[in-house]
C-alpha positions in Angstrom: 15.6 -21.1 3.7 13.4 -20.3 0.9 11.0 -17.2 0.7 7.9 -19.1 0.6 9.0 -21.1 3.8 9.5 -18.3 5.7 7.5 -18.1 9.0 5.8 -15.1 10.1 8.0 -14.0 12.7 10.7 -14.2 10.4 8.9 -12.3 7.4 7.3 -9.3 9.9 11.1 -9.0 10.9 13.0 -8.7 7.6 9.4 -6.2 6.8 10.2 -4.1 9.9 13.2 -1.6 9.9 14.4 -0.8 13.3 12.3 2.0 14.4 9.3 0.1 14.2 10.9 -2.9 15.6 12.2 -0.1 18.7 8.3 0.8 19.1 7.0 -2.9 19.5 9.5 -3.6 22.1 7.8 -0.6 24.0 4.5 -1.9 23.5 5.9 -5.1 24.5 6.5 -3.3 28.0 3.3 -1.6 27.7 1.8 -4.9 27.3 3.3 -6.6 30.7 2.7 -3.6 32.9 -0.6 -3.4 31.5 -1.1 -7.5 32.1 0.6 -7.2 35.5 -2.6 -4.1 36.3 -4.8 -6.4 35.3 -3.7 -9.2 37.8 -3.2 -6.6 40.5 -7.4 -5.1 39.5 -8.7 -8.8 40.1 -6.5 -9.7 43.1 -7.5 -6.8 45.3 -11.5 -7.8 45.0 -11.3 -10.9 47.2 -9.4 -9.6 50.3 -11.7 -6.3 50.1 -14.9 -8.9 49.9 -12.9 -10.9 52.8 -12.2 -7.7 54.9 -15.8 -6.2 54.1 -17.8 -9.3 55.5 -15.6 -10.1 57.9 -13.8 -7.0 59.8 -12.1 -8.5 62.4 -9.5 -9.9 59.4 -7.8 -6.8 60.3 -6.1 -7.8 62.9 -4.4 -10.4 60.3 -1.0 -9.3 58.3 -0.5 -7.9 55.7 -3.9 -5.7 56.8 -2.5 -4.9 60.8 0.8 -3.4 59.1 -1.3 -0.8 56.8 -3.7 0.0 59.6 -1.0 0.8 61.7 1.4 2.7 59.2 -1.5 4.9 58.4 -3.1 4.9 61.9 -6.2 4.3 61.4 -8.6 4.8 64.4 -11.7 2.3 63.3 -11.8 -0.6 61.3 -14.9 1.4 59.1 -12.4 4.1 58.4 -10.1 1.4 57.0 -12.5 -0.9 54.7 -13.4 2.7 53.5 -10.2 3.7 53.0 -9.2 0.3 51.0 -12.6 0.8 48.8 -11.8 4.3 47.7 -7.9 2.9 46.9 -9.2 0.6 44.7 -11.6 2.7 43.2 -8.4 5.2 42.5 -6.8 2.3 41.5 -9.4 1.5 38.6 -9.3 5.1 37.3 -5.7 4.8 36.7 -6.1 1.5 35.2 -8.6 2.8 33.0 -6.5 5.7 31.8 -3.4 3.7 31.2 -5.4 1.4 29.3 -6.7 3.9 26.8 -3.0 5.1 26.4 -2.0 2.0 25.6 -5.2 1.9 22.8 -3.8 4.9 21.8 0.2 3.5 21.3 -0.9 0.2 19.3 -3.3 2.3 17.1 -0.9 4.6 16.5 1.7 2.1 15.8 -0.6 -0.1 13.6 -1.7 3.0 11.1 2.3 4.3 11.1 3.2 1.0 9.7 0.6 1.0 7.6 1.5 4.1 6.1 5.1 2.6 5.8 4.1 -0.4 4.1 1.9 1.4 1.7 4.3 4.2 0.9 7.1 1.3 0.6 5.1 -0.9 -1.4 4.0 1.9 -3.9 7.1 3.2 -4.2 8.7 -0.3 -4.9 5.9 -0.8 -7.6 7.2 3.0 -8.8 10.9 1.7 -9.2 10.3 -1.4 -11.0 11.6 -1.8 -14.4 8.9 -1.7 -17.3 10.0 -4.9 -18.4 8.6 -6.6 -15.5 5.7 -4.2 -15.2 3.9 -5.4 -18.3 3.7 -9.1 -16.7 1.6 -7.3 -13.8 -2.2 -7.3 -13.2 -2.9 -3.5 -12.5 -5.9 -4.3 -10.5 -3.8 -7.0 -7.9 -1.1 -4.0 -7.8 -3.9 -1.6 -6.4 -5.1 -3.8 -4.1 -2.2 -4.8 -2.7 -1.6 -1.1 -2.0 -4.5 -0.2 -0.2 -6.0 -3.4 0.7 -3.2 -5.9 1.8 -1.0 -3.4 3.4 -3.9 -2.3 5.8 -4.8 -6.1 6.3 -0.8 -6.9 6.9 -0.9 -3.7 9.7 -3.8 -5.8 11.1 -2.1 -9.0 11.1 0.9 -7.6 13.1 -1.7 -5.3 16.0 -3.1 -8.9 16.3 0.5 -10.2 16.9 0.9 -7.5 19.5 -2.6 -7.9 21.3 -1.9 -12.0 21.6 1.3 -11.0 23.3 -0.9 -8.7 25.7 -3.3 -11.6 26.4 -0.4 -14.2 26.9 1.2 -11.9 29.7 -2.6 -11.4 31.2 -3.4 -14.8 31.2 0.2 -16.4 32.8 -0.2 -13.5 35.6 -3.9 -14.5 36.1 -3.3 -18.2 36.3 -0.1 -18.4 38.0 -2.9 -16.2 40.7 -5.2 -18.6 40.6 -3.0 -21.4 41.3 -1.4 -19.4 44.2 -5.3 -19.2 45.7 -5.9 -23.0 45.0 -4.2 -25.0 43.2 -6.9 -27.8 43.0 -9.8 -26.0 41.7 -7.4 -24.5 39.0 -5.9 -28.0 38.2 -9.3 -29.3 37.6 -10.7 -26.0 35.6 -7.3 -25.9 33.6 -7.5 -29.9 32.4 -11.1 -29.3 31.1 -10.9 -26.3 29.3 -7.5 -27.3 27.5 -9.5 -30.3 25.6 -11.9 -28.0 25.2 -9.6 -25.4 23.5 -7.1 -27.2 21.8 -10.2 -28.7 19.8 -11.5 -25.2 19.1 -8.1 -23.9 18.1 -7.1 -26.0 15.5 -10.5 -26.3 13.8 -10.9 -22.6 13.7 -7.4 -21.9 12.8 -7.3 -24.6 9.8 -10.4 -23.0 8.3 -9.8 -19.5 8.7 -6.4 -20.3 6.9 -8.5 -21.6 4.3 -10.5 -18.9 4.2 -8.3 -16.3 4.1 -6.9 -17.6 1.1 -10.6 -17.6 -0.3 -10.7 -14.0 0.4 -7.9 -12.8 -1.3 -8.7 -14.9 -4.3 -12.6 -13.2 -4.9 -11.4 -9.6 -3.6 -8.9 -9.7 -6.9 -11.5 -11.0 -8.3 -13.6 -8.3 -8.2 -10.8 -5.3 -8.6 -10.4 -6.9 -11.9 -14.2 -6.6 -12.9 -14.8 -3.2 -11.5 -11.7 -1.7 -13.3 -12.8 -3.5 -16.6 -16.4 -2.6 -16.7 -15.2 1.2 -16.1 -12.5 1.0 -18.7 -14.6 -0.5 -21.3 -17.7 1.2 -20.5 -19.2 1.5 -24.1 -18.1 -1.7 -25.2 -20.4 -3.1 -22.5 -23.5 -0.8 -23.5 -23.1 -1.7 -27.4 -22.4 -5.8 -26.6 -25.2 -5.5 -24.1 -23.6 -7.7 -21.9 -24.4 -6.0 -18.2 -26.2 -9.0 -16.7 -22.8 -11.4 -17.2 -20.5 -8.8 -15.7 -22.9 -7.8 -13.1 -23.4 -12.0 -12.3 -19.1 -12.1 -12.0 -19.7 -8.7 -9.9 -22.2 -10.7 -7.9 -20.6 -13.7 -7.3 -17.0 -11.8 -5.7 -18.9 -10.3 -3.5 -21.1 -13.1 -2.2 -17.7 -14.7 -2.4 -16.2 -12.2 0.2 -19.4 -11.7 2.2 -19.6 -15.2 2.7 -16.1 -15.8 4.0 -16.2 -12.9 6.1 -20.0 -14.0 7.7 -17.8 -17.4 8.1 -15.0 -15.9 10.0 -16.9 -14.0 11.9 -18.9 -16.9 13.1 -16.3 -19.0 14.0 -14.7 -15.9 15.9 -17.7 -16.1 17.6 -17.6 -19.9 18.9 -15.0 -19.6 21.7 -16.5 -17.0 23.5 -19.5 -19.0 23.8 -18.0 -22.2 24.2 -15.6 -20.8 26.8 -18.0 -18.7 29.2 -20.3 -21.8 29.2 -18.0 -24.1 30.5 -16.2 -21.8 32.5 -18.8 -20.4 34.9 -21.0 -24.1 34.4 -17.9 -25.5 36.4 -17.9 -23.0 38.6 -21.3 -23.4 39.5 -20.9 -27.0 39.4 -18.1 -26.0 42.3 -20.8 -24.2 44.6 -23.1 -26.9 43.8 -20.8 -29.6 45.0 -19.6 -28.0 48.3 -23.1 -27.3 49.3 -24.0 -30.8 48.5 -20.5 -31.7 50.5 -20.7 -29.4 53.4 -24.0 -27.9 53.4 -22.7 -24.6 53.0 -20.7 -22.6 50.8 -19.8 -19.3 52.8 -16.3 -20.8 54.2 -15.6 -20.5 50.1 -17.6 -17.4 49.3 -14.8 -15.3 49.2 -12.1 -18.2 47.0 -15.3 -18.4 44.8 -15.7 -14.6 44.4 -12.3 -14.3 43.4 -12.2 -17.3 40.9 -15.7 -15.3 39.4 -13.6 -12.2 38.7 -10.5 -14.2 37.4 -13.0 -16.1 35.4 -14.6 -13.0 34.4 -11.5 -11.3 32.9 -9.4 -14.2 32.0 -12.3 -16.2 29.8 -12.6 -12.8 27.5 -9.1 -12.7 27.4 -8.9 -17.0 25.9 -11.8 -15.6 23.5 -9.6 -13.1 22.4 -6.8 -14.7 22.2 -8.4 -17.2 20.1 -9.6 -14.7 17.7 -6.5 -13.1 17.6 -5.0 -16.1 16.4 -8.4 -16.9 14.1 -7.4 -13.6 12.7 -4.0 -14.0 12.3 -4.9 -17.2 10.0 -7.4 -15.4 8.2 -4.7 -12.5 7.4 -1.7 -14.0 6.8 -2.5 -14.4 3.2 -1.9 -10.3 3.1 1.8 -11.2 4.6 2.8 -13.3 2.3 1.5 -11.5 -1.0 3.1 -8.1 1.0 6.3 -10.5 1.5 6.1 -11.1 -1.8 5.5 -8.1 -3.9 8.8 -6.4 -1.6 11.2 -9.2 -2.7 10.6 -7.7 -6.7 14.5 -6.9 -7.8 14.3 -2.8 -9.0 17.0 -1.1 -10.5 18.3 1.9 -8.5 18.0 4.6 -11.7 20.4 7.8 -10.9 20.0 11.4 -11.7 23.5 11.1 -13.6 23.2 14.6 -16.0 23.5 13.7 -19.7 23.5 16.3 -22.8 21.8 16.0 -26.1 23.2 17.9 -28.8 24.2 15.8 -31.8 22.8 12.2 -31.9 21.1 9.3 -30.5 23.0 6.0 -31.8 22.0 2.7 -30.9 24.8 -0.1 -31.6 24.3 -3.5 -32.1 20.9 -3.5 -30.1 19.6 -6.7 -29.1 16.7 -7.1 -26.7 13.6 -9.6 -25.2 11.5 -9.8 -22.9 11.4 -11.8 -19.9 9.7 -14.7 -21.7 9.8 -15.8 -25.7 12.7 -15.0 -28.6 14.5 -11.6 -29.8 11.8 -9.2 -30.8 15.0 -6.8 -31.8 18.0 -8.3 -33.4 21.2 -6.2 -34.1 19.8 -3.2 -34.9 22.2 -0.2 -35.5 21.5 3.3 -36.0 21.9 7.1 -35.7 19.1 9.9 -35.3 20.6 13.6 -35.2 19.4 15.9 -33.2 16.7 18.1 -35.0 15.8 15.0 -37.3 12.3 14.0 -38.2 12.6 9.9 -38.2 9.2 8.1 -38.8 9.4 4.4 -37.7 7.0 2.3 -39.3 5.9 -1.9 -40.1 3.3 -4.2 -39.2 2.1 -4.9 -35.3 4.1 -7.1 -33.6 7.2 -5.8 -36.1 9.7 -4.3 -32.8 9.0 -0.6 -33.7 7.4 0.5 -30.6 10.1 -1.9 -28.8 13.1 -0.1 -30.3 11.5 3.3 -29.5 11.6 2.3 -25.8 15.1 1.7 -26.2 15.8 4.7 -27.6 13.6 6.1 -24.9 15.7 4.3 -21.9 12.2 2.7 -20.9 13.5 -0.6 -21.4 17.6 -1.4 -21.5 18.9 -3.6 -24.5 20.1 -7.4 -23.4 22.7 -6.5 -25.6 24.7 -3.7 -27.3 24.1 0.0 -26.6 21.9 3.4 -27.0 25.0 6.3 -26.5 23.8 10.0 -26.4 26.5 11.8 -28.2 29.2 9.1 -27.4 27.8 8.7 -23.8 25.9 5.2 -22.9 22.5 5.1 -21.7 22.2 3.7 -18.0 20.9 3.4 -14.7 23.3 6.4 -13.8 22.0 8.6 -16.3 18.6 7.3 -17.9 16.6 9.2 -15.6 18.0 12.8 -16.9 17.7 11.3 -20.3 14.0 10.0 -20.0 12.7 13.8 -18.5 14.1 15.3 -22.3 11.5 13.1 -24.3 7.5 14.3 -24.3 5.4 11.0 -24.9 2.2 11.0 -26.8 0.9 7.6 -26.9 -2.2 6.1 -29.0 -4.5 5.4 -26.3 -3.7 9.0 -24.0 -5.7 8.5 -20.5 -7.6 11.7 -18.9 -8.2 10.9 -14.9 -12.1 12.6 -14.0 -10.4 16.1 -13.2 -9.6 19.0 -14.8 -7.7 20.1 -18.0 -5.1 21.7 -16.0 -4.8 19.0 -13.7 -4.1 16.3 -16.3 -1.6 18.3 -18.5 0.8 18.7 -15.5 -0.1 15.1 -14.4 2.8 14.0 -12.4 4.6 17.4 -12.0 5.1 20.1 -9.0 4.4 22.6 -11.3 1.4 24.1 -11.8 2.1 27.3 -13.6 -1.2 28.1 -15.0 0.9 30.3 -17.6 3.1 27.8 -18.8 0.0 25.1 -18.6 -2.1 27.4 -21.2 1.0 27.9 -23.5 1.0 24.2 -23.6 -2.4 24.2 -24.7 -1.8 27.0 -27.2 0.4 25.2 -29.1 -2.0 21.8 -29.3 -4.1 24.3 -31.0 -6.9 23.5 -28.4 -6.8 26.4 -26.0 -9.8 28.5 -27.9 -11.9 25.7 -27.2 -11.5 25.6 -23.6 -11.7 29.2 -23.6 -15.4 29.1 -24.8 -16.0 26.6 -21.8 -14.5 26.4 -18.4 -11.0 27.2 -19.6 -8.1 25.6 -17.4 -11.0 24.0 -15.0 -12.9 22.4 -17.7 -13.5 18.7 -16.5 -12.7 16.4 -18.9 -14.2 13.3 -17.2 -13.0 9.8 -16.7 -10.9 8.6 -19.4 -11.7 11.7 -21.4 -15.6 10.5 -22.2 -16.7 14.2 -22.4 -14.0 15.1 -25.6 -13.9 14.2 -29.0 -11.1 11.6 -29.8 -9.2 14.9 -31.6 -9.8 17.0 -28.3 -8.1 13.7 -26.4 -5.3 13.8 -28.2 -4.4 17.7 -28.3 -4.6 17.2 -24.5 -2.4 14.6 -24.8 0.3 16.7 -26.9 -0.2 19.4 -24.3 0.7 17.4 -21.8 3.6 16.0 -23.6 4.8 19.6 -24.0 4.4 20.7 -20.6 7.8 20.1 -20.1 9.3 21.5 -23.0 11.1 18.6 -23.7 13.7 17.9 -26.8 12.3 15.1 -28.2 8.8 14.4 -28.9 7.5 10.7 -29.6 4.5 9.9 -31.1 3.5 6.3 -30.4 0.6 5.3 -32.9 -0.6 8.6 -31.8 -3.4 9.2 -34.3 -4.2 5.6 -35.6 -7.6 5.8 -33.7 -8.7 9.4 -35.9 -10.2 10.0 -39.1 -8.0 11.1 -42.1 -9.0 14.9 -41.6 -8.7 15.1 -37.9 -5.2 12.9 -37.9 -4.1 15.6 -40.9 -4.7 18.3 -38.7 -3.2 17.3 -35.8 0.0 15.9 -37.3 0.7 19.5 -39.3 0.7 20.6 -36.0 2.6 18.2 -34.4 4.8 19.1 -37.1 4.8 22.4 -36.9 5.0 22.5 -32.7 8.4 20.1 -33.0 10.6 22.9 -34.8 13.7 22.7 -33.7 12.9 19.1 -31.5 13.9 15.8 -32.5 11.0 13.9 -33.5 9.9 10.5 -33.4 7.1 8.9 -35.1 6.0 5.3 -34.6 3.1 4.9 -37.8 1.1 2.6 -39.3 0.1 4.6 -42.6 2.7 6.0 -44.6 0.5 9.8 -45.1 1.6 10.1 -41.5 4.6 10.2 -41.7 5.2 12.1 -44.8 7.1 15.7 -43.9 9.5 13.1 -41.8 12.8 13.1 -43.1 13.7 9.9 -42.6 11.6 6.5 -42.5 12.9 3.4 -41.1 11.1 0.1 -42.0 10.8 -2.8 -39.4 10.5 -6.3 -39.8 10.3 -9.3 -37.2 12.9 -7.2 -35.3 15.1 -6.1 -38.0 15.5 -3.2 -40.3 14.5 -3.6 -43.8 14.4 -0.2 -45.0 
C-alpha cells in the first residue's frame, strides 16, 4: 500500500513508537472505566426516584438484601442512606474524571512535543540538496502549527473512543429498561444522524484542506514582508501585500466560523429531537391512559440517559467533524517524516596537507551537471580564489569541498582520506563560513556570533570580534549586549559583515570560506575588510568565491569556472 493511501489508523501507528502507543492503551482503560461510571451515575437516579416516592419498594430485592445487610431500622434512614451514597458516588466520579482530563492532556502535549522535536530534528538531518527545494515558511508551520493540530487529531481519536464506550453502556441500559421506547428513539435519530454525519464530515474535509492551503498562505507573506522590508517601503507596494495578508486570513477566519458552525448543528439538531420525542412519549400515554405516573419513574430515567447520552452523540460528532477538519495536519506530518536523511557520523578526520577533489561530478535533484570532472588539489595554508560568472558551478564546487553537498560522482579525499557520511561532520566543524547575505536574528552581538554553539565564553566571543576589527565599535555602545536588530537593520552593511567574520571565527576553525562575501560593499569598505580577512587567515586555508578580480588579489592561486568546468 502506497503512502498516500494510507488510513489514519495505520499512519498514527507507524507515527507512534511504543511508549506512546503503551500510554493510549491505558487511556483506553481509563476510557471504559470512566464510560462504565458514567452508566453506573445515570442508572442509580431512577430506583432512588422509585424508592423516594414510593417507600414501600423496599421490601422488593435487590433493596430488602441491603436494608438487611446493613440493618437498617426505618425505611427514612435507608432512602437517606442511598442519597448520601450517591452523592459520595458523584464526588468520586467527579475526581476521577478530572484525572482522566489530566492523563489525555498530558498525553496529547507529550506527543506533541515528540512530533515537534522529531519533525525538527528530521528537517535538521536532511541533506542540503533536498533542502533548497523546500519552502521555509511550510517547514515552520509544519513545526509549530501541524504538529500541535496532528496532537489534536489523535486526543480527538481518544475522546471518540471514550464516547463510543459511554454510549454502547448507556444504550445497551436503556434497552435493558425498555426496549420499545428505545427501538422507536434509536430508528429516528439514526436517519437523523447518518444525514448529519456525512454532510458535516464531507465539508469539514474540504475545509480542512482550505485551511491548510491559506495558513501557508499567509506564513509565506508574513516572512516576506519582514525579509524585504525596505524593498516594500521604496516600491510602495503595502496595500497589495497587506490585500494578500487580508485575504489568508479572512480565508482561515472563514473556514474556522464554518467549522465551528457546523460543529454546532448536531447538538441542536440532536437535543430537539431527542427530548421532543420524549415529550411526545408523555404526551401520548396521557392521551392513552390518562395518566403518566405508572411511567414517571422509566421517563425520569430515559431524561437523564437522554440528558447525558445526547451531549455525548454531539460530541462524538464533532469529534469526528474535527477529525476531518484535521486530518490534513496527518497527512502533511505523515508526509514530511517519510523524507530519506542521511545518518552523518562523528567519524574523526585530520587536515594537514591537502584537500583533493577527483574526478568530481555533481547535480542537483532536477536539471544537467552543473560540475563536470573537475579535479583538483588545495594545500593546507593556501590562498585559492574561485572565481566566473553566476550560474558558472563555483559556489557548487565549494560545497563540495565543504562536504555540504556529496559529488554524484568521483571524490573530495582529505589527505588521502574520502569525504563521507562517517566523517563529514568532523570535517564540516574545521571550515568558518562567511556568506554574502550573513543573517543577524533581533538579539545581541554576543548571541549571534555563537549562534548555534554551547559556548558562550564571553572571552573567546570578544577575541572573535577583535580580530573582525569591529570590537572598538561595540565598545563605545553596549559592547557584547549591543542589539543588532532583525536581520542586522541597525549596522552598516560593513558592521554586518565583520559580525559575520566573527562569527565565522568563533570556532577557530582551519579553513575560512568566503562566499561572495563582499559583493554587496563599496570598493573602500570591501578593501578594508578583505586585508583583514587576509590578514586574520594566517596560517588558515582560505577560500574565496569572487566576482571581481581586486578581491581576490593577495590569493595565491585563482581558479576560473565555466558552465561547470575549469578554464583557468
Amino acid at each position: 500500500m502506497s503512502d498516500s493511501a494510507k488510513s489514519i489508523p495505520g499512519k498514527l501507528n507507524e507515527l507512534l513508537d511504543k511508549k506512546r502507543k503503551l500510554y493510549l492503551v491505558f487511556l483506553f482503560i481509563l476510557s471504559v472505566l470512566l464510560s462504565m461510571i458514567e452508566t453506573v451515575g445515570i442508572s442509580v437516579i431512577m430506583p432512588f426516584i422509585s424508592v423516594a416516592a414510593n417507600p414501600d419498594m423496599i421490601e422488593n430485592a435487590p433493596f430488602k438484601l441491603i436494608y438487611d445487610f446493613f440493618g437498617f431500622v426505618d425505611k427514612n434512614s435507608f432512602i437517606l442512606f442511598f442519597g448520601i451514597a450517591i452523592v459520595v458516588f458523584y464526588v468520586c466520579r467527579s475526581l476521577y474524571s478530572i484525572f482522566y482530563n489530566y492523563c489525555m492532556v498530558r498525553f496529547s502535549l507529550g506527543t506533541y512535543n515528540h512530533f515537534a522535536s522529531k519533525i525538527f530534528k528530521k528537517y535538521l538531518e536532511i541533506p542540503y540538496k533536498l533542502y533548497v527545494y523546500k519552502n521555509p515558511s511550510m517547514m515552520g508551520q509544519v513545526v509549530s502549527s501541524e504538529t500541535n493540530n496532528l496532537c489534536q487529531l489523535l486526543l480527538n481519536f481518544l475522546q471518540i473512543f471514550a464516547e463510543c464506550i459511554t454510549i454502547l453502556l448507556l444504550y445497551i441500559f436503556m434497552v435493558l429498561v425498555n426496549f420499545q421506547i428505545t427501538l422507536v428513539l434509536t430508528g429516528l435519530l439514526a436517519v437523523i444522524l447518518t444525514t448529519v454525519f456525512f454532510t458535516i464530515i464531507k465539508a469539514s474535509k474540504r475545509l480542512g484542506d482550505k485551511r491548510y492551503a491559506a495558513s501557508l498562505r499567509l506564513g509565506r507573506t508574513i516572512t516576506e514582508t519582514f525579509r524585504n522590508y525596505k524593498f516594500i517601503k521604496l516600491k510602495g507596494n503595502q496595500e497589495t501585500i497587506y490585500r494578500n495578508f487580508q485575504d489568508s486570513t479572512s480565508t482561515i477566519s472563514g473556514v474556522s466560523i464554518t467549522s465551528s458552525v457546523l460543529g454546532s448543528i448536531p447538538k441542536n439538531v440532536l437535543e430537539s429531537l431527542g427530548f421532543s420525542l420524549l415529550v411526545s412519549t408523555v404526551c401520548y400515554i396521557i392521551v392513552r391512559y390518562n395518566t403518566a405516573a405508572m411511567v414517571i419513574p422509566v421517563i425520569s430515567m430515559y431524561a437523564l440517559a437522554l440528558y447525558r447520552i445526547l451531549p455525548s452523540i454531539n460530541r462524538l460528532l464533532g469529534y469526528f467533524n474535527n477529525v476531518a477538519f484535521l486530518q490534513k495536519s496527518l497527512h502533511i506530518v505523515y508526509e514530511e517524516l517519510q523524507i530519506q536523511t542521511v545518518d552523518e557520523g562523528m567519524q574523526k578526520i585530520d587536515f594537514s596537507n591537502e584537500i583533493r577533489a577527483d574526478n568530481v561530478w555533481f547535480k542537483y535533484l532536477k536539471g544537467n551537471d552543473v560540475i563536470r570532472n573537475i579535479s583538483l588539489s588545495i594545500k593546507k595554508g593556501e590562498k585559492i580564489a574561485f572565481t566566473g560568472e553566476s550560474g558558472s558551478g563555483k559556489t557548487t564546487l565549494v560545497d563540495i569541498l565543504s562536504g555540504v553537498y556529496q559529488p554524484t560522482q568521483g571524490a573530495v579525499l582529505i589527505d588521502g582520506i574520502k569525504l563521507n557520511d562517517k566523517n563529514v561532520v568532523s570535517w564540516r566543524s574545521k571550515i568558518g563560513y562567511i556568506p554574502q547575505d550573513i543573517y543577524l536574528f533581533d538579539g545581541t552581538v554576543a548571541e549571534n556570533v555563537s549562534f548555534g554553539s554551547d559556548n558562550n565564553d564571553e572571552d573567546k566571543i570578544i577575541a572573535a570580534l577583535e580580530k573582525a576589527q569591529i570590537w572598538n565599535f561595540l565598545e563605545a555602545k553596549e559592547g557584547l549586549n549591543t542589539i543588532v536588530g532583525e536581520g542586522g537593520i541597525q549596522l552598516s552593511g560593513g558592521q554586518k559583515q565583520r559580525i559575520g567574520i566573527a562569527r565565522a571565527l568563533f570556532s577557530d576553525p582551519e579553513i575560512l570560506v568566503l562566499d561572495e562575501a563582499t559583493s554587496s560593499l563599496d570598493n573602500t569598505t570591501e578593501s578594508e575588510i578583505m586585508n583583514e580577512v587576509y590578514g586574520i587567515s594566517g596560517d588558515k586555508t582560505l577560500i574565496v568565491i569572487a566576482h571581481r578580480l581586486s578581491t581576490v588579489e593577495q590569493c595565491d592561486r585563482r581558479i576560473r569556472i565555466e558552465d561547470g568546468v575549469i578554464v583557468a
